[in-house]
Each structure stands twice: as structure tokens, then as C-alpha cells.
C-alpha positions in Angstrom: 115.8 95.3 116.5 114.2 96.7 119.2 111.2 98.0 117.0 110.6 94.5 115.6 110.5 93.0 118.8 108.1 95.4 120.6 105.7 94.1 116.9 106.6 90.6 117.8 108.5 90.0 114.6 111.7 89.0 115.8 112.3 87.4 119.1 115.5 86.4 120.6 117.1 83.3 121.7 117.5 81.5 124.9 116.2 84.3 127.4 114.8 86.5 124.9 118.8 87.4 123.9 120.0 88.5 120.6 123.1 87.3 118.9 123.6 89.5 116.2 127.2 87.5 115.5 125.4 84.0 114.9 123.9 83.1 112.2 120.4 81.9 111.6 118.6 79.1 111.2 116.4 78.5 108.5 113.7 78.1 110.7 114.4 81.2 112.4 114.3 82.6 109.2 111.1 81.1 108.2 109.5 82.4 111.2 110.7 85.9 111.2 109.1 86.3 107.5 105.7 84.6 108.8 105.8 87.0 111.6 106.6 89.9 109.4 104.1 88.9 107.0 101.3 89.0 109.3 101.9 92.0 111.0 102.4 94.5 108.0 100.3 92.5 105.7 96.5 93.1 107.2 94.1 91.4 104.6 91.9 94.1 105.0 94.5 96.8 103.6 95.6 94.0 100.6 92.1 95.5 98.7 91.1 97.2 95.4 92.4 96.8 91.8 96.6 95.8 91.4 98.2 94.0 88.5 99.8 91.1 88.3 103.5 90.6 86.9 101.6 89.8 83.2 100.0 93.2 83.7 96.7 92.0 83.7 93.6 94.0 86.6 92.8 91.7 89.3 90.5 92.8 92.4 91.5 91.6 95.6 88.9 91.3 98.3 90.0 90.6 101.9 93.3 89.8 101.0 92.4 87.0 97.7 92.0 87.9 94.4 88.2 87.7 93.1 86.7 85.2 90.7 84.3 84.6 88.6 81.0 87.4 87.8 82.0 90.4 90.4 80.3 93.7 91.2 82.3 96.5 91.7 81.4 99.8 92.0 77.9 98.9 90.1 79.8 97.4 87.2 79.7 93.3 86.6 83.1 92.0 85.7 84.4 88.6 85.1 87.7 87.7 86.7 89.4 84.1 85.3 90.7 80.9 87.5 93.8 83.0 87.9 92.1 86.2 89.2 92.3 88.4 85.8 89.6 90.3 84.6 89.2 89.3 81.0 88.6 91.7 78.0 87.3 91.8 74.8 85.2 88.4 74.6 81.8 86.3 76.0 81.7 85.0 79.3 78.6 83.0 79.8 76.7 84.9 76.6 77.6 88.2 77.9 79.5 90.9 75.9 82.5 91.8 78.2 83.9 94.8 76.6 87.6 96.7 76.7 87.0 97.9 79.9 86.4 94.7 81.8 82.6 95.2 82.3 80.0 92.9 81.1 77.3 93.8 79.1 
């Protein structure tokens, strides 16, 4: 607890006092996670290639996933609505092949 409130995460009640018998309110809740959220979750470390739950690529880029015709790492890839790199079709009359890239 003590940890989480030197980050600012948690705070306590009236008088900065913890309660650890009572229970929270939804509020309280909501704000804890915001808090929590913001201080582990930098947008500059939420970068580079992940997949999704569909186990499609997507490249995130300060913290959003990318869209559209991308360059990365000298390679063009296109990236749908949703933020996954398509394969194996034509975007805009270019070839994009198995690997994502667009020829």
C-alpha cells in the first residue's frame, strides 16, 4: 500500500487514511485502475509489433495501433481499420505478400 501511494495510485480517505476493512466504491475503484493505468502504462513503452487476441501483427506506435500504408524498418506494410497487417492480397494495386510487406 505504501508503494502505491508513494506512485500516486492509491490514495486514502478522509486525511489521506486507509481503511482496509471497508469496502470500495466503485468510483474509488474506477480511479485506482486510471491511476494505475497511467503510471505503468507509458505510451512510449506500449511500441513495436504484438498480436491481437485473433492472432493477427499489429504495430503500435506511441501507444495506438497503426493504420493504413506504414514504414517500418524500410518495409511498407498495410495495417486494416482495426490495426492488422493484412496478408496475401492488393491493397491499393500493390502486391502485399505473406510477410505483410507490400510490393
Amino acid at each position: 500500500v505504501a508503494a502505491m501511494q508513494r506512485a500516486g495510485i492509491v490514495k486514502g480517505r478522509d486525511g489521506n487514511r486507509f481503511d482496509p476493512q471497508e469496502n470500495a466504491t466503485r468510483a474509488e475503484v474506477s480511479a485506482v485502475l486510471r491511476r494505475f493505468i497511467e503510471v505503468i502504462i507509458d505510451p512510449a513503452a506500449a511500441a513495436g509489433w504484438t498480436k491481437n487476441d485473433s492472432g493477427h501483427l499489429l504495430y503500435y506506435q506511441n501507444g495506438k495501433a497503426l493504420t493504413g500504408w506504414k514504414e517500418i524498418g524500410g518495409k511498407r506494410y498495410y495495417f486494416d481499420e482495426n490495426g492488422a497487417m493484412v496478408v496475401n492480397t492488393k491493397v491499393d494495386g500493390y502486391v502485399v505478400g505473406p510477410d505483410g510487406a507490400g510490393k
